[in-house]
C-alpha positions in Angstrom: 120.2 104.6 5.2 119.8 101.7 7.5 122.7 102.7 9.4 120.9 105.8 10.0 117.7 104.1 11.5 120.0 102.8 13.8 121.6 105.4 15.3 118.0 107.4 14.8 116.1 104.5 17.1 119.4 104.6 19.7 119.0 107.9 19.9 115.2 107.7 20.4 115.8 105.4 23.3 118.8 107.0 25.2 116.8 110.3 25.5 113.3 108.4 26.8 115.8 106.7 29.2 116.7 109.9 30.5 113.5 111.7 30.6 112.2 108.2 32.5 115.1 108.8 35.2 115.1 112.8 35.5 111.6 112.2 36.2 112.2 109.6 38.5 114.8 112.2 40.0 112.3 114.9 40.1 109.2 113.0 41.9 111.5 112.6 44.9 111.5 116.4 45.6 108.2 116.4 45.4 106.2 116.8 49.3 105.0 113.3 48.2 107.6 112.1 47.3 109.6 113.4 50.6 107.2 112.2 52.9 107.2 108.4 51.4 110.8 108.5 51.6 110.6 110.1 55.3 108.6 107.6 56.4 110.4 104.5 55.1 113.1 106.0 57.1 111.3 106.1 60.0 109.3 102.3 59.5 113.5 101.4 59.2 114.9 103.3 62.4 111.6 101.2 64.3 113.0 98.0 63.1 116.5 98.7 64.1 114.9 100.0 67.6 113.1 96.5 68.3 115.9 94.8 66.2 118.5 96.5 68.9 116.3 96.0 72.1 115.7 92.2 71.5 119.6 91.5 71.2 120.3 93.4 74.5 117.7 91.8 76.1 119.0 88.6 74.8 122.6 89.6 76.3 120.7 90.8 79.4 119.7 87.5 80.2 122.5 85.8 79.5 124.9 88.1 81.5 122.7 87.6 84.4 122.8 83.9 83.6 126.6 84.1 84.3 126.3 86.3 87.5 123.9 84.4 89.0 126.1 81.0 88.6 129.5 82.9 89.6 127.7 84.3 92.8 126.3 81.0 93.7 122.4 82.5 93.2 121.4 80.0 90.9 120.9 77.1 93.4 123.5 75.3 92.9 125.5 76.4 95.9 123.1 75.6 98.5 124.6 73.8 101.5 126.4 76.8 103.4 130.0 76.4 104.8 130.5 76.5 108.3 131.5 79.8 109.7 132.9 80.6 112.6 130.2 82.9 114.7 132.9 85.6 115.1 133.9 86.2 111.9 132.9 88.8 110.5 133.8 88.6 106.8 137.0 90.6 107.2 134.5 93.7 106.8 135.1 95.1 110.7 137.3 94.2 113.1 136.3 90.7 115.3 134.3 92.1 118.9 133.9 90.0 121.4 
C-alpha cells in the first residue's frame, strides 16, 4: 500500500512538472511573451554594438599610435636631414 503512495505522489509530481514547463513553453508564444523576448534581443545586439565600437576605437588609436611613430609624426623625428636643393625625392626627374 505504501509502495503505491509512492509511485501515486511521483506521479503527482512528474505531471505538475510538466504542466509547469508546457506552460512555461506556451507563454513564450504569446505577443507578450514575443515582444519581451524581442526586446532582450535587441537591449543585447545594443551592447554588442557599443561593446564592438569601443574595441575598434581602442585599435583605432593604437594603429595610429604605430603610424604616427613609423612616419616620424609623433615628434620624435624633429631635426630634418640635410637635402640637397635639387633633389627631388626620386618623384620627377632633377631640372636645373
Amino acid at each position: 500500500m505504501t509502495r503505491r503512495l509512492v509511485y501515486i505522489a511521483f506521479g503527482a509530481a512528474a505531471g505538475i512538472l510538466v504542466v509547469h514547463r508546457a506552460t512555461q513553453a506556451a507563454k513564450k508564444f504569446t505577443p507578450a511573451g514575443v515582444q519581451s523576448s524581442l526586446s532582450g534581443s535587441i537591449a543585447g545586439l545594443g551592447d554588442a554594438l557599443r561593446e564592438f565600437t569601443a574595441e575598434l576605437k581602442i585599435a583605432m588609436a593604437e594603429r595610429e599610435a604605430e603610424l604616427r611613430t613609423t612616419l616620424g609624426l609623433d615628434g620624435s623625428h624633429d631635426v630634418v636631414d640635410y637635402v640637397d636643393p635639387g633633389h627631388t625625392g626620386g618623384m620627377e626627374p632633377d631640372v636645373r
